[in-house]
C-alpha positions in Angstrom: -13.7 -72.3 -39.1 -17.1 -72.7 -40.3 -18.0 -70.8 -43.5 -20.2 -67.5 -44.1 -23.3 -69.9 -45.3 -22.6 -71.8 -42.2 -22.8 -69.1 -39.9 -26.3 -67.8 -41.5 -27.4 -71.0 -41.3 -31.5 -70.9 -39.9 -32.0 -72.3 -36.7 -33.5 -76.1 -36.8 -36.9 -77.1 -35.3 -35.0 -78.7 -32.3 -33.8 -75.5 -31.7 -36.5 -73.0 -32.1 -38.6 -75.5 -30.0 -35.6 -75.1 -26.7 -36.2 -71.1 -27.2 -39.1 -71.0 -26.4 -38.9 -73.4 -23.6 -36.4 -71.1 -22.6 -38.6 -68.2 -23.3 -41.6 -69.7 -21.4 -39.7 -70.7 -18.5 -38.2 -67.0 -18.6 -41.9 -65.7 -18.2 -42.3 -68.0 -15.2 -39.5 -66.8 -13.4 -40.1 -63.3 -14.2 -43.8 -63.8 -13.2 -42.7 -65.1 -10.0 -39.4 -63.3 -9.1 -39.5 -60.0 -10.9 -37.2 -58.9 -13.3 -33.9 -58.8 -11.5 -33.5 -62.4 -10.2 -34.6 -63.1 -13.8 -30.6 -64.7 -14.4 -29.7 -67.8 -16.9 -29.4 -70.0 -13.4 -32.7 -69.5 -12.1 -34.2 -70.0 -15.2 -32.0 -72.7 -16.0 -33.0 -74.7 -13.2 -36.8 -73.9 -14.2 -36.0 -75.7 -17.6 -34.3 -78.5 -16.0 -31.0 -77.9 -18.2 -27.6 -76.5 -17.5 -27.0 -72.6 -17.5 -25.1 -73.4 -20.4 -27.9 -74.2 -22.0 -30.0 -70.9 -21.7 -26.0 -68.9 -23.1 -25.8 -71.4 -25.7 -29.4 -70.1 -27.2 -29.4 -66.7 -25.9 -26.3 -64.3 -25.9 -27.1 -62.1 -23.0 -29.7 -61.5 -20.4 -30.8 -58.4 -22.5 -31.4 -61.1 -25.3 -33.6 -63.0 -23.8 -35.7 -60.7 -22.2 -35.9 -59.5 -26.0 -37.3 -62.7 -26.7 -39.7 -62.8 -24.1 -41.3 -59.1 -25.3 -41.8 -60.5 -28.5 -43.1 -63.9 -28.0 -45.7 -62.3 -26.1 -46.0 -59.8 -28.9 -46.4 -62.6 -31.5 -48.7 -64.6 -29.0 -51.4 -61.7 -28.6 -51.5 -61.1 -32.2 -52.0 -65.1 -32.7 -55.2 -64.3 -30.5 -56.5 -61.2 -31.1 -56.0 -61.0 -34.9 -58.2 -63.4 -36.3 -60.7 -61.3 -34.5 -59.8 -58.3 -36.1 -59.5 -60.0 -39.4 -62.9 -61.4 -39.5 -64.5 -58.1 -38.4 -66.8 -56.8 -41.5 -66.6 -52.9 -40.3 -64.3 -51.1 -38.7 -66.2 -49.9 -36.3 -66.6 -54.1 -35.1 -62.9 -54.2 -36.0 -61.9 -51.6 -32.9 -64.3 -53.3 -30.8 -63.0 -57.2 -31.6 -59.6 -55.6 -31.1 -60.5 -53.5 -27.5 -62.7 -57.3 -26.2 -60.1 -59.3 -27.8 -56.8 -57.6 -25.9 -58.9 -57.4 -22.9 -59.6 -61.4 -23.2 -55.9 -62.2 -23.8 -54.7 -60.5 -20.8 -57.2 -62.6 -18.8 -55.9 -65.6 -20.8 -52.1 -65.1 -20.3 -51.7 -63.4 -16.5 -48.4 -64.4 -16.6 -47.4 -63.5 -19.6 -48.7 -60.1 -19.4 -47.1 -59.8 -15.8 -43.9 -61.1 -17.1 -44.2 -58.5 -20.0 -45.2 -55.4 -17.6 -42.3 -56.3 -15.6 -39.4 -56.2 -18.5 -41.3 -52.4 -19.8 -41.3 -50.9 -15.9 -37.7 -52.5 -15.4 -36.1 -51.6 -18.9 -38.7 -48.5 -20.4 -38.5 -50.3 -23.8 -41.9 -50.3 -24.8 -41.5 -46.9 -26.8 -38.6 -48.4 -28.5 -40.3 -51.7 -29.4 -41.3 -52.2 -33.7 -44.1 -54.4 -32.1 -45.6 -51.6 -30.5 -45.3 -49.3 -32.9 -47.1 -51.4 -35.2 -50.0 -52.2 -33.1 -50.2 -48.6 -32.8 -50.1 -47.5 -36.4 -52.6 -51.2 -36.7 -54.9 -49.2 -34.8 -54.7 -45.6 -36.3 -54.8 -46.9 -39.5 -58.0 -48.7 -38.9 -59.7 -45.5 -37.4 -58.7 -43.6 -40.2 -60.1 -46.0 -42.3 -63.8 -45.5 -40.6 -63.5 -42.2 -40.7 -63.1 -42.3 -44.6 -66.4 -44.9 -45.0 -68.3 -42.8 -42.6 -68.5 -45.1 -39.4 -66.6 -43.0 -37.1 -66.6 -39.2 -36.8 -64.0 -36.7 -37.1 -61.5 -36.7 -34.6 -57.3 -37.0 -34.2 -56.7 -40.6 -35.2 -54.1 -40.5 -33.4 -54.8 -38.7 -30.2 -57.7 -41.5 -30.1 -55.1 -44.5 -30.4 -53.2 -43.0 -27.8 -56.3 -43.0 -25.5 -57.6 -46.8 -26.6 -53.8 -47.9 -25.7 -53.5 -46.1 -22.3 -57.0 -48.0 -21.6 -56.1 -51.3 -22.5 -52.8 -50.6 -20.1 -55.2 -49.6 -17.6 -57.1 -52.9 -18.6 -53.9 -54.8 -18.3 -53.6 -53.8 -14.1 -57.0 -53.9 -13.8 -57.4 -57.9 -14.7 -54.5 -58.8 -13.1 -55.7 -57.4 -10.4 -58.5 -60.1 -10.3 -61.1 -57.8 -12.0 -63.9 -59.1 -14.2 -62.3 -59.2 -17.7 -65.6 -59.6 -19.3 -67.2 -56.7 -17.8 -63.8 -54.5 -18.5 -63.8 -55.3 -22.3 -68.0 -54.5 -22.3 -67.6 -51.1 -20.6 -64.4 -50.2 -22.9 -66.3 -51.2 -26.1 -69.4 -48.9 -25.0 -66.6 -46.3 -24.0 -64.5 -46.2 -27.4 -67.6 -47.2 -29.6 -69.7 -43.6 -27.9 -66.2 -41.8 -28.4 -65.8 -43.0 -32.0 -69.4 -43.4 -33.8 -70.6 -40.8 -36.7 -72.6 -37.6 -35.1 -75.9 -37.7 -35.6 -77.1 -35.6 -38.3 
């Protein structure tokens, strides 16, 4: 029986690497197939490995699907967070972050249809800490405008509300085949008018 260190033991390199082969294929076949014929076999035989395999790493169905939400979660914030981060307002912080989710849908279709797929099957989103924090990222930074006297006054968050059901408008929209460039222009001249100090 292996001991209690044992047991917490941190997966190895090796390990994490399979994941997210797993994980990747797991967006492909969800991409493809839809949610529902999403099972260990079919993505199994995407990975070129035994269902056996895909159990071994991942406990359930609902476990992997779990892992695909927040690899894509951990993959958008790879992309769009430098942006943010080297943003020297934050009025060019919401825009890098409005331009910068719009490019990463365009980026990862996929990944994005994969990740609508797992919300519309399983109505998880709400329930996500990801999500959460992206919006509280967000409300936090208008909130900080407002204090240096960038943005007006308005209810922070009312107004991250609004910028998130966009960028989910955004999301069908380039999937869709729609010009992401000229998307993430028009919501920047949208949120930046909505958002900018009154004039005096």
């Amino acid at each position: 029986m292996p001991s209690p260190k044992a047991a917490r033991r941190e997966p190895t390199f090796i390990q994490n690497a399979r994941r997210a082969q797993l994980i990747e294929c797991a967006v492909d076949v969800i991409a493809d197939a839809g949610v529902e014929k999403a099972s260990f076999v079919r993505i199994a035989e995407r990975a070129g490995v035994s269902r056996g395999v895909v159990s071994y790493h991942f406990g359930s169905r609902e476990e992997l699907l779990d892992g695909v939400v927040g690899s894509v979660y951990a993959l958008g914030d790879e992309y769009v967070g430098p942006l943010v981060g080297a943003a020297g307002s934050s009025r060019d912080a919401l825009l890098e972050f409005i331009s910068g989710s719009v490019a990463f849908y365009a980026a990862y279709p996929r990944h994005m249809k994969a990740l609508s797929a797992i919300f519309a099957a399983v109505s998880a989103r709400t329930d996500r800490s990801e999500h959460g924090a992206e919006l509280l990222e967000v409300d936090t930074l208008l909130a900080e405008g407002q204090r240096n006297g960038e943005f007006r006054s308005f209810d922070t968050r009312i107004m991250t509300m609004t910028i998130r059901a966009a960028l989910d408008a955004a999301v069908w929209r380039v999937g869709s085949g729609d010009d992401s460039t000229a998307l993430a222009d028009e919501l920047r001249r949208i949120f930046d008018a909505a958002t900018r100090l009154d004039p005096p």
